[in-house]
N, C-alpha and C positions, 0 to 999 in steps of 0.2 A: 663413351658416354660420360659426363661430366655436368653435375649440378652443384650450384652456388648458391648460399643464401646470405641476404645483407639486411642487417635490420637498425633502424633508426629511433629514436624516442625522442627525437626534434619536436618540440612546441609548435615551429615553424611549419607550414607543409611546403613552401619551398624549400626547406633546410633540408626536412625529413627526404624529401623526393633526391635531392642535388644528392645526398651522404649514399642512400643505396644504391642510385643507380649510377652514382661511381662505383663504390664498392664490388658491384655485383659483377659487372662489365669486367673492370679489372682484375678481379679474382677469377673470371669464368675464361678470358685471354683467348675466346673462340664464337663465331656466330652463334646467338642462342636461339634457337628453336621454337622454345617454349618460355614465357613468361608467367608466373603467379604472386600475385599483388594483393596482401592483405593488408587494410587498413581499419584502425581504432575507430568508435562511434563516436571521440572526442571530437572527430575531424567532421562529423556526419554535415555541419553548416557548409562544408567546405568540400564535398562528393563532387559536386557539380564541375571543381575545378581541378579534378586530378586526371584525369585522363588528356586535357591537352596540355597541360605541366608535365605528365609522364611521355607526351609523346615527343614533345622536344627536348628529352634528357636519355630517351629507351631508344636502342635500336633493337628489338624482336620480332620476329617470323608470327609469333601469337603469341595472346595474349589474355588470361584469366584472371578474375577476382574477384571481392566483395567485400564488405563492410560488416566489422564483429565488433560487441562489445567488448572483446579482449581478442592481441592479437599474440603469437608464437613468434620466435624466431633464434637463428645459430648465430647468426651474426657471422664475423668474421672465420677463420679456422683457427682454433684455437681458446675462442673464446666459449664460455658457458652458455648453452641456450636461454634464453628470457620469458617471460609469459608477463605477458604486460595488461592489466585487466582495469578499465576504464578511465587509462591516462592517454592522453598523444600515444601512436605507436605505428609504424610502416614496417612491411613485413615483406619484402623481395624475392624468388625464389627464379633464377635463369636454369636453364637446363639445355645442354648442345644434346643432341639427339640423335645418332649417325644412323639412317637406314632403318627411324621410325617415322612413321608417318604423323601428321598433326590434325585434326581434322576438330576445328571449333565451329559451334551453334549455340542456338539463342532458339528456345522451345515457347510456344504456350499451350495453356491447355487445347485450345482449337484446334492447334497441328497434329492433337495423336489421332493414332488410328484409331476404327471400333474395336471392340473386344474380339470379334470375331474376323476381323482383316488377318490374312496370312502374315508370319513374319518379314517375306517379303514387303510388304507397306514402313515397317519402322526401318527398315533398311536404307530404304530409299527418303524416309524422315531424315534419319542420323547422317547418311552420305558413306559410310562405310559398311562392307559386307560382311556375314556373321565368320566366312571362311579365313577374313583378314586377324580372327581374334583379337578383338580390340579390347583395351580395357580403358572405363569412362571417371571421369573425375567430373561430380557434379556440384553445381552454387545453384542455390534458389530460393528464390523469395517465400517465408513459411506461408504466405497467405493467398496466394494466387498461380503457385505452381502445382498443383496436384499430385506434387512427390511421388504417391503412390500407385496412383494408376500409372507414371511414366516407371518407377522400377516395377513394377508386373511386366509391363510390355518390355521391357528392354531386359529381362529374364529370360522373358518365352522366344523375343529375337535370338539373344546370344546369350546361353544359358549357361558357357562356361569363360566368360567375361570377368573380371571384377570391376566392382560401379562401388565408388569412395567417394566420399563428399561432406558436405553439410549445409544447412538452410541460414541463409545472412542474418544478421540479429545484433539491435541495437543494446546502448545503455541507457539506466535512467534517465527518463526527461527524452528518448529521441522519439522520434515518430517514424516511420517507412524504415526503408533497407535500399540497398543497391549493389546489384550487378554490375558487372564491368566485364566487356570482350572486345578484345581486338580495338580499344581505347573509343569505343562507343559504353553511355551507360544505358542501363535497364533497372525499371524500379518495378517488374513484374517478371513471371513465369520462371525457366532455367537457363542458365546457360553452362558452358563446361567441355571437357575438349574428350576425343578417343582417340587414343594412343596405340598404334599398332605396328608391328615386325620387331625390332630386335630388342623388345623391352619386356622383363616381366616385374606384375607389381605383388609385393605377398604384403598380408592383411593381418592387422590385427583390432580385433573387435573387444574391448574390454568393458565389460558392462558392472566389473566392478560388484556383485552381489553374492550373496553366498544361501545356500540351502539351508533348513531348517524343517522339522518335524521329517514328515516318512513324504514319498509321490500319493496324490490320489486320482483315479481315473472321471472322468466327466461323464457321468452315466444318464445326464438331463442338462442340454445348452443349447440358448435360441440367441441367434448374432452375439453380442459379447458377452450375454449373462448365464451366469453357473448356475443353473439350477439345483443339480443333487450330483453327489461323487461319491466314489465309493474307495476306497484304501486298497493303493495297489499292493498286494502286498507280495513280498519277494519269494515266500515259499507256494506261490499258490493258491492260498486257501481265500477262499470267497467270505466276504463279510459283507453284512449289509449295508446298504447305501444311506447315505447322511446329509444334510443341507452342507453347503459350502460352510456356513456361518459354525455351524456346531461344530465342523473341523477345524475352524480358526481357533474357534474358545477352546477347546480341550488342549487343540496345540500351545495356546499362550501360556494356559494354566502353567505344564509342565517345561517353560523357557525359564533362564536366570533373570532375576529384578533388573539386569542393564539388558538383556533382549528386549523384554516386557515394554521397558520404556523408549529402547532405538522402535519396535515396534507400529507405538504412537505414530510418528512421523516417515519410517520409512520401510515400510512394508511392500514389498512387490507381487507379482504369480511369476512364475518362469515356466514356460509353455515346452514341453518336451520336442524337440525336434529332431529325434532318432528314434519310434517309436519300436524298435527292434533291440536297442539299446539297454541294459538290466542298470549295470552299474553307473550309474548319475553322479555326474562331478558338475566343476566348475567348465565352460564351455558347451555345456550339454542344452541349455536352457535359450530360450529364446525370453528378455526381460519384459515384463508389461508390468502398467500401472495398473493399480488397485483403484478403480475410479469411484465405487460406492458397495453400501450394503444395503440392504431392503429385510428391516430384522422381521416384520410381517412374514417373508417368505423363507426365509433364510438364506437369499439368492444374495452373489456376489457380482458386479460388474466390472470388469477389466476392459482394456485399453487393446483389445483386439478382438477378434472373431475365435470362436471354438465351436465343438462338434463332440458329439459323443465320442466316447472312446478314447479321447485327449487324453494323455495324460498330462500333470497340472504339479507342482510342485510352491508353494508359499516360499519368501525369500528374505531376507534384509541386505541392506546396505550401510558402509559405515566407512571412514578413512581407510581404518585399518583392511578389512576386508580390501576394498579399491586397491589399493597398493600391493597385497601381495596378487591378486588378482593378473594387474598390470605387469608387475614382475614376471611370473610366470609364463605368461607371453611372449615378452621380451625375451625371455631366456631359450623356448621354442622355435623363434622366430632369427633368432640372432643369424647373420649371414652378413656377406660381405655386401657392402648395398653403396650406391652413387649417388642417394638422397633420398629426402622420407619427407613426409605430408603428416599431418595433422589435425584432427577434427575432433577439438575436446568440447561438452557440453559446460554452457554456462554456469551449471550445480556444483561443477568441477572447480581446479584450480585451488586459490587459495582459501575460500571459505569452506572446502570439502576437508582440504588436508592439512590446515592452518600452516602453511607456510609455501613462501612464494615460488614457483617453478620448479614444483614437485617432479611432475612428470616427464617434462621433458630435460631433467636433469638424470633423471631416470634411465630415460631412454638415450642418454648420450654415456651411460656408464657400458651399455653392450654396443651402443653404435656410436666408440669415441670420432669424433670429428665430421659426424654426418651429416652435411646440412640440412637441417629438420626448416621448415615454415609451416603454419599453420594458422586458424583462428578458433575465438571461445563463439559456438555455434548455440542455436535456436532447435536442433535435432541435428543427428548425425548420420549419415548412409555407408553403412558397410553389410558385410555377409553373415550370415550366421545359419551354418552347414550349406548348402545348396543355392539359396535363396537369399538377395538382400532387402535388408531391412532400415525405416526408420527409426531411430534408436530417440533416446533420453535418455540424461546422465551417464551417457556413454564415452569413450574417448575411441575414435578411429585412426589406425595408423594405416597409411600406404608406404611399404621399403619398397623403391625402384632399382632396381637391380639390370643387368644384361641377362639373357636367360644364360 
């Protein structure tokens, strides 16, 4: 197994296209497999003409991509990875595959099954079987692919799969998004490849946020709003239950004046996802947004579904937190790997951690020379515990490794 990444910051999208897929070609010295093509929204006037520019420069087996308002890349070996956010930018990734299989599609919402179709039905959607253990790398358009209803189903298909990705996403001033397969494009649904037999992908989900006050349980919740919780508390003892809102205020009260004020702006819930779990860290928490409050009730609204008996923990966000977060991962995660993906949220980057190609400088100090490609996404799809999810201001990594 051997993957290559070539990355260009050519003005030109002929220049840009001619510089990587020399590079890649050359550097990769073996039929590739798999190709991954991410391109800047600088170019987005100019979508329409890359696929038959790429196809008379590409010799690959398949072929995936999309269009980011920033894009990732290693570049040659040797060189520093880049993170290039709303200039010209092509971003390459070949990969030889020996005795994986490749298996590209193009979804929309009308193809999935119902809710109640055996898993056999997405099986026979996807083209591969749950026993092949595949794992899927998905692009999709944020407004007309239904993300969600297709990771539930491709959970309950192949429930010990990993599914990475991100939804295409432009820069100021563009309008639409585009997919790219197999050098046809798509300006709706998913597209995205499964990969199966001698490859495994390990994951990393960094959501970047950190806890704050104590957990409390959801003792009253109708679809995504909090209505009363009660403090979980660690030795036991029962106290009584309280509007969401009165647990915010008391928590605020007793933060430092720089919490109080990150607060303001970046406040999250992290939804417990091991509810047999005592000791809560970082990892532990599934991220949602804080989407309103209703001080009439005291009721709090978030950016998913909850149920009684949830436990619910408040969060912030900040560089600093982000970074050692990411760290921490990386340091977990570290292993010998033949290339890595990328799916950082647009929040990220340079105006998260004020300086430029934080992360995947980062991530090339535990995985020196690994060719990393990736783009700054619209939402992000990786796992967190069992189940994957669409994320915000998250960064997803896929390391592709041999098992």
């Amino acid at each position: 197994m051997k993957w290559v990444n070539a990355f260009s910051t050519r003005a030109s999208l002929e220049a840009a296209i001619e510089e990587v897929c020399e590079t890649a070609q050359k550097s990769l010295s073996q039929p590739a497999d798999l190709g991954i093509i991410f391109i800047s929204s600088a170019f987005a006037s100019e979508y329409s003409r890359l696929m038959p520019l790429l196809q008379e420069k590409l010799k690959v087996a398949t072929l995936i991509g999309c269009g980011g308002g920033g894009v990732i890349g290693s570049g040659s070996e040797g060189t520093l990875p880049q993170e290039v956010e709303g200039l010209p930018a092509l971003s390459l990734t070949l990969a030889h595959l020996p005795d994986v299989a490749v298996e590209a599609f193009h979804l929309l919402e009308s193809d999935f099954p119902d809710l109640d179709d055996p898993p056999e039905r997405w099986a026979d959607l996807m083209g591969v079987f749950p026993e092949a253990q595949p794992h899927f790398i998905l692009l999709a358009d944020p407004f007309s692919a239904k993300i969600n209803d297709l990771l539930s189903g491709l959970d309950y298909a192949y429930p010990g799969s990993v599914k990475i990705g991100g939804l295409a996403s432009t820069g100021m001033g563009n309008s639409g998004t585009s997919l790219f397969c197999n050098f046809r494009r798509y300006q709706e649904g998913t597209i995205g490849v499964a990969l199966s037999g001698n490859i495994a992908i390990e994951t990393i989900v960094a959501q970047g946020c950190r806890p704050i006050g104590q957990p409390y349980r959801v003792t009253k919740g109708e679809h995504n709003i909090v209505l009363e919780v009660q403090p979980d508390s660690a030795d036991g003892a029962t106290q009584e239950p309280q509007t969401p809102l009165i647990a915010l205020q008391n928590l605020l009260q007793n933060l430092s004046l720089e919490d109080r004020q990150l607060a303001q702006n970046s406040l999250f819930i992290g939804l417990v996802r091991n509810e047999f779990k005592q000791e809560l860290g970082l990892g532990d928490f599934l991220i949602r947004n804080l989407i309103g409050v209703d001080p009439g009730m005291g009721a709090i609204a978030i950016g998913d579904r909850v149920r009684p008996g949830q436990r619910i923990q408040f969060h912030l966000r900040d560089a600093t937190t982000s970074a050692e977060d990411l760290e921490m991962w990386l340091q977990q995660r570290c292993c010998s790997a033949a290339g890595a993906l990328i799916f950082s949220c647009l929040g990220r980057g340079e105006g998260l951690y004020g300086q430029a190609n934080f992360e995947s400088k980062l991530f090339d100090r535990y995985f020196n020379n690994t060719a990393l490609g990736g783009f700054f996404c619209n939402g992000e799809i990786g796992p967190v515990g069992t189940s994957t999810f669409l994320h915000g201001y998250t960064s997803v990594f896929g390391i592709c490794r041999q098992p």
